[in-house]
C-alpha positions, 0 to 999 in steps of 0.5 A, spaced: 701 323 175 695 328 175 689 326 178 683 328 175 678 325 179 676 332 181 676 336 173 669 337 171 667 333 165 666 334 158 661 340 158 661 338 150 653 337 150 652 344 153 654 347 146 652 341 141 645 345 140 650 351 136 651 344 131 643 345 129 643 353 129 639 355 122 643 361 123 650 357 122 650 358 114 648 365 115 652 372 115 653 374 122 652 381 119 644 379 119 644 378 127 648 384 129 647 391 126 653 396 124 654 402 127 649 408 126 644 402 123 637 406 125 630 406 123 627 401 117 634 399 115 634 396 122 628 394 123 628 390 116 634 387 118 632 385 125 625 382 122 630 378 116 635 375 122 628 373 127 625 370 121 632 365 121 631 364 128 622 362 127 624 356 123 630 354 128 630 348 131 634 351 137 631 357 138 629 355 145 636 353 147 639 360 144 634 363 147 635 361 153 643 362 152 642 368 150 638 370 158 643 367 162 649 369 158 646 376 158 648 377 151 648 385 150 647 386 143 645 382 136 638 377 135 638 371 139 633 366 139 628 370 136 629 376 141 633 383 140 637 386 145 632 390 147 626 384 148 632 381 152 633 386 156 626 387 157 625 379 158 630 380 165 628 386 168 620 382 168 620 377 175 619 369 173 619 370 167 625 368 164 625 360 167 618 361 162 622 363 156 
């Protein structure tokens, strides 16, 4: 017989906030901008997903995901790829996000 004494446990109550997301029912083509997107188009789409994100009840969670993960692209927990990048190169202010 195996022995899984030594197997990590369920890691299940690391993803049950996604459950919660306000973003669930939305399309993912609002978080993540298509090919060659510029200007006020992206502007307005990224305002569009970040206004989801304001009345998540687990923006906080995403958020901190999406920093340690280092997510390259699209909006999570409020924040745009280039604010998480930002977010990353500052000294301690991760662990405060």
């Amino acid at each position: 017989m195996t022995d899984i004494s030594r197997l990590p446990g369920a890691s299940e109550h690391h993803w049950n906030w996604q459950l919660r997301s306000a973003c669930r029912s939305a399309d993912t083509r609002l978080f993540f901008h298509p090919v060659n997107e510029r200007g006020s188009s992206a502007e307005q789409r990224e305002q569009a997903a970040k206004s989801v994100c304001a009345r998540c009840p687990v923006r906080i969670e995403c958020r901190r995901y999406a920093l340690a993960a280092r997510e390259p692209y699209g909006v999570w927990g409020g924040l745009s790829a280039e604010e998480r990048r930002s977010v990353l190169r500052t000294p301690g202010v991760q662990a405060r996000t």
